[in-house]
KEPA-496417 format. One line per field, with one value per residue (C-alpha): residue number from 0; residue in three letters; x, y, z. Coordinates in steps of 0.2 Angstrom, whole numbers, plus 2048, in hexadecimal, padded with zeros to 3 digits. Example, Ala and Ser with C-alpha at 12.3 -4.5 7.8 and 13.67 -1.06 7.14 Angstrom:
seq	c(0  1) .
type	c(ALA  SER) .
px	c(83E  844) .
py	c(7EA  7FB) .
pz	c(827  824) .
END
This chain:
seq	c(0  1  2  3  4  5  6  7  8  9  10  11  12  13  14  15  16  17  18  19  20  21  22  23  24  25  26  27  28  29  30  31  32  33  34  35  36  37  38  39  40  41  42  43  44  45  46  47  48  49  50  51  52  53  54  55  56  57  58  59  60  61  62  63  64  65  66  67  68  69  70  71  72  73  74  75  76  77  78  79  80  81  82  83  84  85  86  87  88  89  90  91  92) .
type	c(UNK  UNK  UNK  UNK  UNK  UNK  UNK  UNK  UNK  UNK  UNK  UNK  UNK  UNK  UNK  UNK  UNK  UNK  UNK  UNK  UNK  UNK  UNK  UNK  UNK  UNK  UNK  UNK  UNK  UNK  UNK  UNK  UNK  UNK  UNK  UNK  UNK  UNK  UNK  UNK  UNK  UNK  UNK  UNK  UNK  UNK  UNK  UNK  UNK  UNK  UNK  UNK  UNK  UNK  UNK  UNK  UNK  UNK  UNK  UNK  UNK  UNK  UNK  UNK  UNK  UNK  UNK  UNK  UNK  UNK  UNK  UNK  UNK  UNK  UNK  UNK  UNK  UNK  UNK  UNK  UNK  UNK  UNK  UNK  UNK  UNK  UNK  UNK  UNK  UNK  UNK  UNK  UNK) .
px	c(E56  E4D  E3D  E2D  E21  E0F  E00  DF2  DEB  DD9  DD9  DC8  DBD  DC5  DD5  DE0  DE8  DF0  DF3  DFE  E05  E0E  E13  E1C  E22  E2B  E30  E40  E47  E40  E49  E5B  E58  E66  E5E  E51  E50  E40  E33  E24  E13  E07  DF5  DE7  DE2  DCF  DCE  DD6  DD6  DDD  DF0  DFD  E0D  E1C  E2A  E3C  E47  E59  E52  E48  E53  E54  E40  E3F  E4B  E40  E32  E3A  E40  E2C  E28  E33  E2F  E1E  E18  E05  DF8  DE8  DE0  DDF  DDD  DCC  DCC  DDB  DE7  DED  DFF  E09  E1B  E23  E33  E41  E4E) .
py	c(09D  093  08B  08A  081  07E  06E  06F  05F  057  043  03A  038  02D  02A  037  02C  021  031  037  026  027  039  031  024  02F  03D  039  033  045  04D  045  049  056  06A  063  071  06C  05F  05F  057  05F  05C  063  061  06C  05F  050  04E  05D  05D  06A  066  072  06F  07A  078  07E  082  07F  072  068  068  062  053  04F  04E  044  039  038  035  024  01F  01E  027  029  02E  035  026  02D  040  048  051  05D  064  075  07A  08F  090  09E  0A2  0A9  0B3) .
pz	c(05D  06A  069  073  072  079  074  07C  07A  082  083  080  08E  096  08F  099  0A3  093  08B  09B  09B  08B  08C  09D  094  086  08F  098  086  07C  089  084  073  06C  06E  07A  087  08F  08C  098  099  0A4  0AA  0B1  0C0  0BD  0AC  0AE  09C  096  095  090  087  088  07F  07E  070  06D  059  04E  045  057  054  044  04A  058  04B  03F  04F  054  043  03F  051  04B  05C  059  069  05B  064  075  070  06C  05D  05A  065  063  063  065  060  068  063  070  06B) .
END
């Protein structure tokens, strides 16, 4: 079963453009990962620092390989978000 997935995330005043930066940074190589179907970092054009991840994966086991992967990386960006982010799994059958 496929897997969708959607972050909302708002950078600290100020920090959206670094924030975007590594997200373009990253990207092309998430998207070669096995079970990656889509991987896509969008921002806001009415709040410049208000960005929306969208993620497709082929399951749930290509996911939790792509965390892991994150994880041992040691990818980290808490320093250029504000707060939280919030994230919806949607699951496609």
């Amino acid at each position: 079963m496929a897997i969708w997935m959607n972050v909302f995330i708002e950078a600290k005043e100020g920090r959206g453009n670094e924030l975007a930066q590594s997200y373009a940074e990253r990207c092309p190589d998430i998207r070669n990962e096995p079970g990656c179907n889509q991987f896509e970092f969008y921002r806001s054009i009415e709040r410049p620092d208000f960005f929306i991840l969208h993620e497709e994966w082929a399951d749930e086991a290509a996911l939790d390989a792509h965390r892991l992967l994150t994880q041992q990386q040691g990818v980290d960006t808490s320093h250029l978000r504000k707060g939280t982010h919030h994230r919806e799994y949607i699951s496609v059958s």
